[in-house]
C-alpha positions as CSV (number, residue, x, y, z in Angstrom):
1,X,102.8,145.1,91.4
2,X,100.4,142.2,92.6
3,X,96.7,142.5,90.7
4,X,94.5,139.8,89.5
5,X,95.3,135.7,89.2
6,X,95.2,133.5,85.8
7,X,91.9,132.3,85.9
8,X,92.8,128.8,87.2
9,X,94.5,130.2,90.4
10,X,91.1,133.3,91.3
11,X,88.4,131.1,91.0
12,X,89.9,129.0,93.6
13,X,91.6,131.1,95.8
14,X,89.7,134.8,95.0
15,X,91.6,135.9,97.9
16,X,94.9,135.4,96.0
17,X,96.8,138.3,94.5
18,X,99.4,137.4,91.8
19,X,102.8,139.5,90.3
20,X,105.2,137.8,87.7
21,X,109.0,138.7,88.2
22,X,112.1,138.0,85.4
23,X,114.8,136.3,86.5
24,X,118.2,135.3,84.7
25,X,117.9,131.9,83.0
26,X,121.5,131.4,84.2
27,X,122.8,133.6,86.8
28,X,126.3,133.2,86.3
29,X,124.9,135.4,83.2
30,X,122.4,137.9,85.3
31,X,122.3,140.0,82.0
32,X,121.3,137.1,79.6
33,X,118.2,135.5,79.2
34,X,115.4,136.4,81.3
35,X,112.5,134.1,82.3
36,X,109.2,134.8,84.3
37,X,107.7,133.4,88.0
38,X,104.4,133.7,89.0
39,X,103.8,134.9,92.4
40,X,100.8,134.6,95.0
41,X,100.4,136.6,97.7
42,X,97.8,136.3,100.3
43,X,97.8,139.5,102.5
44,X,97.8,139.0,106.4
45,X,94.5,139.3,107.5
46,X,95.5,141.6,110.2
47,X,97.7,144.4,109.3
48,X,97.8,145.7,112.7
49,X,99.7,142.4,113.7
50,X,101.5,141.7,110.7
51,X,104.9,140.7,110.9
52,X,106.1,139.6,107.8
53,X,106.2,137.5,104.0
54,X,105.7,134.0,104.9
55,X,106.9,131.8,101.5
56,X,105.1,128.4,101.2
57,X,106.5,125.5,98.8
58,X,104.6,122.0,99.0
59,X,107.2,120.0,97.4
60,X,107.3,117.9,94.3
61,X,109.5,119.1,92.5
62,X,107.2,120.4,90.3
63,X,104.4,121.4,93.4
64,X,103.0,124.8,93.0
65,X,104.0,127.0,95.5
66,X,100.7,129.6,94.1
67,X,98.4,127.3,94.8
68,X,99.8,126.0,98.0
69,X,99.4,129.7,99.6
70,X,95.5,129.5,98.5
71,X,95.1,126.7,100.5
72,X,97.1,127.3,103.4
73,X,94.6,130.3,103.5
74,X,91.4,129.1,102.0
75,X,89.1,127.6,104.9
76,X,87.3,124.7,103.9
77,X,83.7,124.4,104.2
78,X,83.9,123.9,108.4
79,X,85.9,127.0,108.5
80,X,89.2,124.7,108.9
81,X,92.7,125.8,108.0
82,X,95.6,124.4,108.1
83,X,97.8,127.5,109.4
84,X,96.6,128.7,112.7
85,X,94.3,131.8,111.8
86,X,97.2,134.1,114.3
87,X,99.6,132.5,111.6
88,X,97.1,134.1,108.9
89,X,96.9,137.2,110.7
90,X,100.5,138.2,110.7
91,X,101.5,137.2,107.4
92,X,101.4,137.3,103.7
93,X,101.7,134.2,102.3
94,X,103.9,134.1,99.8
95,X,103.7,131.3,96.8
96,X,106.3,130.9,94.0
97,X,105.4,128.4,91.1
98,X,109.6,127.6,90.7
99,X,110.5,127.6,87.5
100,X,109.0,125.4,84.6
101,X,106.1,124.5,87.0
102,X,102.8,125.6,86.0
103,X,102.6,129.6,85.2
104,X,106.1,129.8,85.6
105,X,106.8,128.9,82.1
106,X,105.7,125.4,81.9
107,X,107.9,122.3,80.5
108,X,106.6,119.7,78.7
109,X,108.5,116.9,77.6
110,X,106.2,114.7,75.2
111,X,102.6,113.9,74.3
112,X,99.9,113.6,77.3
113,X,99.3,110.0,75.7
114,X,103.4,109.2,75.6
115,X,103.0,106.9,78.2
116,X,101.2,103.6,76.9
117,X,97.7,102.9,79.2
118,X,98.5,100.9,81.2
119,X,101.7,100.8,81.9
120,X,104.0,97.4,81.6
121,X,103.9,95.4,84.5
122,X,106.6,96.9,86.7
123,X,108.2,93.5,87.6
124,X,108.1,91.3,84.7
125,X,111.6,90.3,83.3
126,X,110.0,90.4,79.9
127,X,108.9,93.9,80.1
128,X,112.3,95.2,80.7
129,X,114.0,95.8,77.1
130,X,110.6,97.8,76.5
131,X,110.3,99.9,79.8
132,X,114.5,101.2,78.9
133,X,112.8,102.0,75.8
134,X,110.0,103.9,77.1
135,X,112.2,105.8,79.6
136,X,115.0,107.1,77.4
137,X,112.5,108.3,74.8
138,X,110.9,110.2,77.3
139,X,114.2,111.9,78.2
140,X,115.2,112.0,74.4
141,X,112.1,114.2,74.3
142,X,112.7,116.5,77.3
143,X,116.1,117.2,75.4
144,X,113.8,118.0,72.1
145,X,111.5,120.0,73.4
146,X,112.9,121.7,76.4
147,X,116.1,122.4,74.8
148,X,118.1,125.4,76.4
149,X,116.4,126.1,79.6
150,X,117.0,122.4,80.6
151,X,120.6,122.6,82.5
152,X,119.2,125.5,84.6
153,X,115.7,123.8,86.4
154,X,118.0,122.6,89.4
155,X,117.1,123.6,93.4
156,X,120.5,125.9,93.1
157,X,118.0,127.8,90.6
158,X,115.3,127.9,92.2
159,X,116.5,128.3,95.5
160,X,118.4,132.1,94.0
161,X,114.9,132.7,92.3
162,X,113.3,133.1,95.7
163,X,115.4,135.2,97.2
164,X,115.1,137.4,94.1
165,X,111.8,137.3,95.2
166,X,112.4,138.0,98.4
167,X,113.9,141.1,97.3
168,X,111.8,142.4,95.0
169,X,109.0,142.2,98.0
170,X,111.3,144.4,100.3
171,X,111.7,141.3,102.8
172,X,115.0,141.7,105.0
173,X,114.9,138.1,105.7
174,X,113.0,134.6,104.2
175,X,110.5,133.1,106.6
176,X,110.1,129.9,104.9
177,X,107.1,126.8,105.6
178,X,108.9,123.8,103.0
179,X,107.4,120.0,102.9
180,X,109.0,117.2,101.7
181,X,111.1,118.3,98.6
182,X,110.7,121.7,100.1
183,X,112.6,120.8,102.8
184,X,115.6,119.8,100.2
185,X,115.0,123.6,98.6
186,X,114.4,125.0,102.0
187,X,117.8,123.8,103.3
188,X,120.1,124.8,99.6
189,X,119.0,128.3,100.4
190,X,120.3,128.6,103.7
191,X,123.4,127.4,101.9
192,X,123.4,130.0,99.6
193,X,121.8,133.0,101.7
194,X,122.7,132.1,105.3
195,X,122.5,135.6,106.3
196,X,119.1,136.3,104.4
197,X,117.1,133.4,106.7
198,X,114.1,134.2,109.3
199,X,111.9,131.9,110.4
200,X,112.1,128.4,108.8
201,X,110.2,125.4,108.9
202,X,110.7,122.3,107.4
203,X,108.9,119.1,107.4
204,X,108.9,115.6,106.1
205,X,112.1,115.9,105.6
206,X,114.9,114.9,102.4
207,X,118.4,113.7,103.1
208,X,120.7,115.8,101.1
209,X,124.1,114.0,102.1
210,X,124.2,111.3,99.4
211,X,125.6,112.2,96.3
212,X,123.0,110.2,94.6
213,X,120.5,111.9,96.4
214,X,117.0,111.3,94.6
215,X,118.3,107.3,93.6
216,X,118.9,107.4,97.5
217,X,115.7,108.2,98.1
218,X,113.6,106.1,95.8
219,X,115.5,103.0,97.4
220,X,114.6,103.9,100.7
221,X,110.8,105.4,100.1
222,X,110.8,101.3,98.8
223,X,111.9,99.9,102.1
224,X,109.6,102.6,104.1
225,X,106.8,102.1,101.8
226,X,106.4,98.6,102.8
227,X,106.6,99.0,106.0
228,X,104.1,101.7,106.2
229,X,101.6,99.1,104.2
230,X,102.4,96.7,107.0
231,X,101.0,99.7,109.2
232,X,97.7,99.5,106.8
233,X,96.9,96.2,106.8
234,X,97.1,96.0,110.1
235,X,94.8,98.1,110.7
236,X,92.6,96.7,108.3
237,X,92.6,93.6,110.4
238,X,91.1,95.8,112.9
239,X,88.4,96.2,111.5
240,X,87.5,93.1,109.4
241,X,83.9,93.5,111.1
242,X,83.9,96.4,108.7
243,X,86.0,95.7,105.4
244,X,85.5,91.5,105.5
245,X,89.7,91.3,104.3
246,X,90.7,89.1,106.8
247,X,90.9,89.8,111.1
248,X,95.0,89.2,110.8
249,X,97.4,91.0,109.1
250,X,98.7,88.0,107.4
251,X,95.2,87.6,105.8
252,X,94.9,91.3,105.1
253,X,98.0,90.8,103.1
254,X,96.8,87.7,101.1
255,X,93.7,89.5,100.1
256,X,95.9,92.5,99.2
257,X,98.6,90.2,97.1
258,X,95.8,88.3,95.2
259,X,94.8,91.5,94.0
260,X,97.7,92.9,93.1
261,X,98.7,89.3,91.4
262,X,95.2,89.6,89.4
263,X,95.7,93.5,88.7
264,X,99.6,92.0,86.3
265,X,97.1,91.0,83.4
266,X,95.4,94.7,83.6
267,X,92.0,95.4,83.8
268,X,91.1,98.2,81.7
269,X,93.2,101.0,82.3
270,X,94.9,99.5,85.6
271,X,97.5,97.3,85.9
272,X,99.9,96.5,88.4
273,X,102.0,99.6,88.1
274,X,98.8,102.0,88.5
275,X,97.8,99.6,91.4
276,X,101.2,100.3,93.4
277,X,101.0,104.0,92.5
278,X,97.3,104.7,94.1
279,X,98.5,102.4,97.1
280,X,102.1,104.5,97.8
281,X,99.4,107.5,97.1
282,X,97.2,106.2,100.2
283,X,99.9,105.3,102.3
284,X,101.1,108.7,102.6
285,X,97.8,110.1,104.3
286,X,95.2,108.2,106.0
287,X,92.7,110.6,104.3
288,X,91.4,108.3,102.2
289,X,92.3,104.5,104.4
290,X,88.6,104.3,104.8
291,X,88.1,104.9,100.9
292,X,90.1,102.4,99.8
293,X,89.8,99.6,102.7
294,X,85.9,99.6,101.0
295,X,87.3,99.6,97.5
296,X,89.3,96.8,98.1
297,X,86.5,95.2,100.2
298,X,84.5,95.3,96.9
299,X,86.7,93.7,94.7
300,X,88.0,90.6,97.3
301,X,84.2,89.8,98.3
302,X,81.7,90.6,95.6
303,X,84.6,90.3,92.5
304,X,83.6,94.1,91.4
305,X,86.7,96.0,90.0
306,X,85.0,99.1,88.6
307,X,85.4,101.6,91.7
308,X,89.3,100.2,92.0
309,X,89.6,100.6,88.3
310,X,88.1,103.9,89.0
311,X,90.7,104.7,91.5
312,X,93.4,103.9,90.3
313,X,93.4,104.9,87.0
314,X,96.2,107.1,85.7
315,X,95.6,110.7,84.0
316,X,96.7,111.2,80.9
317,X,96.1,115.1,80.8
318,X,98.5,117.6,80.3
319,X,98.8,119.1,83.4
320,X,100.1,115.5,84.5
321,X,102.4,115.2,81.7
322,X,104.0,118.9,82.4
323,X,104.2,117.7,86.0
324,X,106.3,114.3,84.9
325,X,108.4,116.4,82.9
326,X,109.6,119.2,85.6
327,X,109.9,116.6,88.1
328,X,112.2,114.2,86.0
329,X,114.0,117.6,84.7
330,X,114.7,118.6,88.6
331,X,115.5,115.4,89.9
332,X,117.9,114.2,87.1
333,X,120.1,117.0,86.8
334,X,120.0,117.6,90.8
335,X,121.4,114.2,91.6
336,X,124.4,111.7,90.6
337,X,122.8,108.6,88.3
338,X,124.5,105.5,87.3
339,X,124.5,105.1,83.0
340,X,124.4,101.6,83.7
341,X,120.8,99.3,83.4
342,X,122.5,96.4,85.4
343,X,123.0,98.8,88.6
344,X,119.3,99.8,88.5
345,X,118.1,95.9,87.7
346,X,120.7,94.7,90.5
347,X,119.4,97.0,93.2
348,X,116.0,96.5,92.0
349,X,116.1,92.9,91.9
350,X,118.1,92.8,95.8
351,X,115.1,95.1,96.9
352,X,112.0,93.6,95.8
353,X,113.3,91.0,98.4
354,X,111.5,93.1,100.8
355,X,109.7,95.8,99.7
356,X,106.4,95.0,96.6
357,X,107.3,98.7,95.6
358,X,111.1,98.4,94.4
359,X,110.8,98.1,90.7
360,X,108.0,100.3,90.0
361,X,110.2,102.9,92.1
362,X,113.0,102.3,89.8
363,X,111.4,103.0,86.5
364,X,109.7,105.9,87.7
365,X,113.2,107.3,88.8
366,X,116.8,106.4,87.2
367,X,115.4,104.6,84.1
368,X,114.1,108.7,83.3
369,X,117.3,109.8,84.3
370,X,119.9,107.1,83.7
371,X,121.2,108.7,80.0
372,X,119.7,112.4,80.9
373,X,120.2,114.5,77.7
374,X,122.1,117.4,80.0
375,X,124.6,117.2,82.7
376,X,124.0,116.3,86.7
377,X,125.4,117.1,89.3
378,X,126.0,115.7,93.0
379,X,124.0,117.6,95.4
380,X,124.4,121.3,97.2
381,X,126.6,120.8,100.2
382,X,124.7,122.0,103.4
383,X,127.2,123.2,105.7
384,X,124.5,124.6,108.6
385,X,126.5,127.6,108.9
386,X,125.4,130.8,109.8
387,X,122.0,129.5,110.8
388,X,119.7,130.5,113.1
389,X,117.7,128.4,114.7
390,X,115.1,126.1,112.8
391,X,112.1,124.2,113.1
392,X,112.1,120.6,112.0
393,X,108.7,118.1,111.7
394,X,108.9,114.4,110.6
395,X,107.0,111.2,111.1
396,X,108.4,108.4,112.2
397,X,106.9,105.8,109.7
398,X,107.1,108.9,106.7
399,X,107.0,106.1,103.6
400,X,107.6,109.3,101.3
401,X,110.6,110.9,103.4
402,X,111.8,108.3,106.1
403,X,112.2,109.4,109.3
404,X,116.1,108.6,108.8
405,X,116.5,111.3,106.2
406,X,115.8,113.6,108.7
407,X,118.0,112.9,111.3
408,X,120.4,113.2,108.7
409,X,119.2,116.8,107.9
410,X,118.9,117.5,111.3
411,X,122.5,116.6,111.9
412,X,123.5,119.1,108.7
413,X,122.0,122.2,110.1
414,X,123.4,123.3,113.1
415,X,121.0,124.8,115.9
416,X,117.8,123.0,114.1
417,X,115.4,121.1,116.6
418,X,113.8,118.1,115.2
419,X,109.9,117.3,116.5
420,X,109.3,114.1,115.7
421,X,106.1,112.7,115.6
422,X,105.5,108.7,117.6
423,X,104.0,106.0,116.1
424,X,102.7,108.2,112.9
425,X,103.3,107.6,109.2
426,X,101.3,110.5,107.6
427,X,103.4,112.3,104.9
428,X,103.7,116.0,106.7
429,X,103.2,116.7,110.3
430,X,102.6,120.7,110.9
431,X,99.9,122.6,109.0
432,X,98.7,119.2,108.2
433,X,94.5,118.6,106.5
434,X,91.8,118.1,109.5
435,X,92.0,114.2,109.3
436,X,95.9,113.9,110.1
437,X,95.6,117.2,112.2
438,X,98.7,117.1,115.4
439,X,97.1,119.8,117.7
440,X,100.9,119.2,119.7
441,X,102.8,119.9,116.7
442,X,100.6,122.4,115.4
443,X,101.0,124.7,118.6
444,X,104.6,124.4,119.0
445,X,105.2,125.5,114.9
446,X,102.4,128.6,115.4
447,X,104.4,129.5,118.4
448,X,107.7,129.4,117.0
449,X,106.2,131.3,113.2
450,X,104.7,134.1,115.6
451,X,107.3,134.5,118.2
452,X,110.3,133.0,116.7
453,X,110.8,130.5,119.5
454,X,111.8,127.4,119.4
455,X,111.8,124.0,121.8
456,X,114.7,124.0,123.9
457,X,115.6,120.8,122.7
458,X,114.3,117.9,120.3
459,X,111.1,116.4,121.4
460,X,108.7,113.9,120.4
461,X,104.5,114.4,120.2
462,X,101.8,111.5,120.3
463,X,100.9,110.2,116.5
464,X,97.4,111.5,116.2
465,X,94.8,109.5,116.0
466,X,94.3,106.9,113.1
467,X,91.0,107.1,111.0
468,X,87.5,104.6,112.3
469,X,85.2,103.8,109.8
470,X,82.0,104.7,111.5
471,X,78.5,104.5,109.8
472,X,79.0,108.1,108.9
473,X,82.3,107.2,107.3
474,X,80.8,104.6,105.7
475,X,78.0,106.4,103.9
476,X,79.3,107.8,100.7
477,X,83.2,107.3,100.0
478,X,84.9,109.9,99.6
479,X,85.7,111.8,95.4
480,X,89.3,112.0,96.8
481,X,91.7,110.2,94.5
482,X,95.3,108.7,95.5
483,X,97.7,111.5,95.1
484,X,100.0,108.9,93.2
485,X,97.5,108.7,90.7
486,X,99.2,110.0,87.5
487,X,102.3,111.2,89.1
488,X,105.6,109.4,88.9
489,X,107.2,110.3,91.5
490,X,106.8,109.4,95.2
491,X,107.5,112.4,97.1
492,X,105.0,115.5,96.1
C-alpha cells in the first residue's frame, strides 16, 4: 500500500508515493531473514492512457532508484523533463532504493571522517604502503560493521528484489529505463527472468563479459577518461578569447598539468586526488564545462584557488560515506579481484603511461576490494536468451562506460539494437538534463517506451551540441558541484 514518503524523499518530489516491501536476505533461504526496500511510485499522469509500471535505476551502485523516479518526473523550473511528458502519461514510475542504499536499510562501513582530508597524493611511490593501509581498514570495517548482510548486496540480489517487486505491484512484465550500472542490473535480470521482460532500455552501457568486470572497467574508464579530457581542452582552446588558458590544446593542457602538479602539495582540503575526482566528475557531462573552464581560468591567471578549492572539495558527510560503503560492498563481491598489490601497482604503473587518471582509479577500486572480508564471485553470465527486443543508447566518447563496453553488451543480448550517439562523450544519452538534451535519441526511446517499437536496425544520431560560454553563461557560475565530488567511484 503506497502512502506518504520519508521526509527527505516528499519535500522534493511531493508527487512521490512510497511502500516498503520484505524480501529474503538470501533467497536460497526465502523463509529466513527478511529485509525491507523502499519503493516510489509516481502515478501516470493520465490514467486513460496508461500502460503500465515503468522501473527507473540511475546507477551507482548505490544510486537511488526513489529519487531517480522524482526527477524523471519533477519538471524543473522551465517546465523541462527529461521523460517525454506521453512517457509520463502512461506510466508509473517505479523507483527501488536496492538494497543497503539509502531507505533500503543503509550500510555504513566506517566513520564520515575515516578518510584523511585530503587524501594522499594518488601517484606518489611514497604514499603507497599508507594508501594499502587505508584501503584494507576500510574493508576490515565493512566486515565489522556490516557483518551478515554483506555476502548478499550483489546485482543477483537485487536484480530478484525487483522482480519481487514487480510482483507485488501486479505487473505481468518489467518495463525497465537502467543507466550506466543499471545497465549491468538491467541485463542480470533478463538472465534470471527472461520471460518476465517488457520494455527495456538501457544506456551508457557496462561490459559484463570479463570476469573481472568492475577492475575491467576502472582500467578502461582510465584510458577513456583521458581521452575525453583531450575532448575538453580542446574545446577550451576554442575559446581562449573567453577562459585566457591557452588558444591550442597543447597549451590548454600545460595550464591544466601545472595545476594539477601544484594541487600534489594540497591546498586546504584539495589535493591531487580530489582534483582528478571533480575533473572525471566534469568530464562526464558538459553541464558544468563552462563552470569550471572559469574556475580554472581563475586560478592560471589571477593565482586565486578559493572557487577550485571550493569545487573540488570532498564531503565528508554520512550520506557520502554510506554511498562509499554500498558501492565498494556491490562492486567487490560482484567481480573477480586479484589479492596481490604488485598486479594493481603493475597495471597502474603501465597505465599512467597514458591516461593522468590511472592510479587514483586504482585506489578507489581493487585496493577497497583486493582482501574483501566476504567472498566474490565472477560475473552473471548473460546468455540473451529469451529476449525480446531491446533498446540500447551509448556515447561514443562515454569516459564512464566506453563506447566498447557496449558493443560488447550489445553483442550478449540477442535482438537488442544499439543507438549510438557521433562525436558525443556525455555520460547518458536518452532522458538526458536540458544541456546534453539528444531530441534524435530522445524520440526514438519515447516511441519505442509507448509503442514498443524498435529501429529496424542499429543506427547512429548527431552528438548534440556542445556548451558556448555566452555573456549570459558567463554571469553567475553555476552552484552545480562535480558529481565525483565525494564519490569513489567513477560510474554513478
Amino acid at each position: 500500500m503506497f502512502g506518504a514518503c520519508p521526509d527527505d524523499i516528499a519535500q522534493p518530489y511531493p508527487t512521490l508515493t512510497c511502500a516498503t516491501l520484505q524480501v529474503p536476505v538470501d533467497y536460497r533461504q526465502p523463509s529466513g531473514p527478511t529485509t525491507s526496500l523502499l519503493v516510489s511510485k509516481h502515478a501516470a499522469n493520465n490514467p486513460a492512457k496508461r500502460q503500465g509500471a515503468l522501473f527507473v535505476n540511475p546507477g551507482g551502485p548505490g544510486g537511488s532508484g526513489v529519487i531517480t523516479a522524482g526527477y524523471y518526473a519533477t519538471p524543473d523550473e522551465s517546465g523541462f523533463t527529461a521523460l517525454d511528458s506521453a512517457v509520463l502519461d502512461a506510466y508509473d514510475l517505479i523507483g527501488v532504493d536496492p538494497r543497503g542504499v539509502r531507505h533500503s536499510g543503509a550500510i555504513s562501513c566506517a566513520a564520515p571522517d575515516y578518510f584523511p582530508v585530503p587524501q594522499p597524493d594518488p601517484d606518489a611511490p611514497a604514499t603507497r604502503d599508507a594508501m594499502w593501509k587505508l584501503w584494507d581498514g576500510y574493508a576490515d570495517g565493512c566486515g565489522a560493521n556490516v557483518g551478515a548482510m554483506l555476502p548478499h548486496l550483489g546485482t543477483d540480489n537485487a536484480a530478484r528484489d525487483m522482480d519481487r517487486v514487480r510482483a507485488a505491484l501486479g505487473e505481468p512484465k518489467l518495463n525497465y529505463l537502467g543507466g550506466s550500472y543499471g545497465t549491468y542490473l538491467g541485463a542480470v535480470y533478463t538472465e534470471f527472468f527472461p520471460h518476465r521482460v517488457g520494455r527495456m532500455i538501457l544506456d551508457a552501457n557496462v561490459d559484463p563479459t570479463p570476469p573481472d568486470l568492475f577492475y575491467q572497467l576502472a582500467k578502461d574508464q582510465s584510458v577513456a577518461g583521458q581521452k575525453r579530457l583531450d575532448t575538453y581542452l580542446a574545446w577550451m582552446a576554442e575559446y581562449d578569447a573567453v577562459f585566457h588558458l591557452g588558444s591550442t590544446t597543447r597549451a590548454v593542457r600545460a595550464n591544466w598539468n601545472k595545476t594539477l602538479a601544484d594541487f600534489r602539495k594540497p591546498h586546504g582540503s584539495v589535493g591531487a586526488h580530489e582534483l582528478l575526482g571533480a575533473l572525471f566528475g566534469v568530464l562526464v557531462t558538459e553541464e558544468i564545462w563552462i563552470d569550471f573552464a572559469q574556475i580554472l581560468s581563475t586560478y592560471v591567471n589571477d593565482g586565486d584557488d578559493t572557487a577550485l578549492v571550493e569545487f573540488a572539495a570532498p564531503s565528508t558527510s554520512a550520506g557520502t560515506e554510506r554511498f562509499n560503503a554500498i558501492f565498494s560492498a556491490v562492486i567487490c563481491v560482484d567481480s573477480k579481484w586479484s589479492h596481490s598489490k604488485a598486479t594493481y601497482e603493475r597495471d597502474s604503473a603501465r597505465l599512467a603511461k597514458v591516461s593522468q587518471f590511472a592510479w587514483d582509479n586504482m585506489w578507489i577500486t581493487g585496493s577497497v576490494c583486493r582482501n574483501w572480508p566476504v567472498p566474490n564471485h565472477a560475473p552473471i553470465k548473460i546468455s540473451g536468451r529469451g529476449l525480446p527486443g531491446i533498446l540500447m543508447f551509448n556515447s561514443v566518447g562515454d569516459p564512464a562506460t566506453p563506447y566498447a563496453g557496449a558493443v560488447k553488451l550489445h553483442k550478449v543480448l540477442r535482438g537488442s539494437v544499439l543507438v549510438t550517439e557521433r562525436d558525443a562523450g556525455a555520460h547518458g544519452v536518452f532522458a538526458s538534463t536540458q544541456a546534453t538534451m539528444n531530441t534524435a535519441a530522445n524520440a526514438i526511446g519515447t516511441k519505442y517506451l509507448l509503442t514498443g517499437e524498435l529501429p529496424p536496425r542499429d543506427i547512429s544520431v548527431p552528438g548534440h551540441a556542445l556548451p558556448v560560454p555566452t555573456p549570459a553563461a558567463l554571469k553567475a557560475p553555476s552552484e552545480k558541484k562535480s558529481p565525483a565530488v565525494g564519490e569513489r567511484w567513477r560510474i554513478s
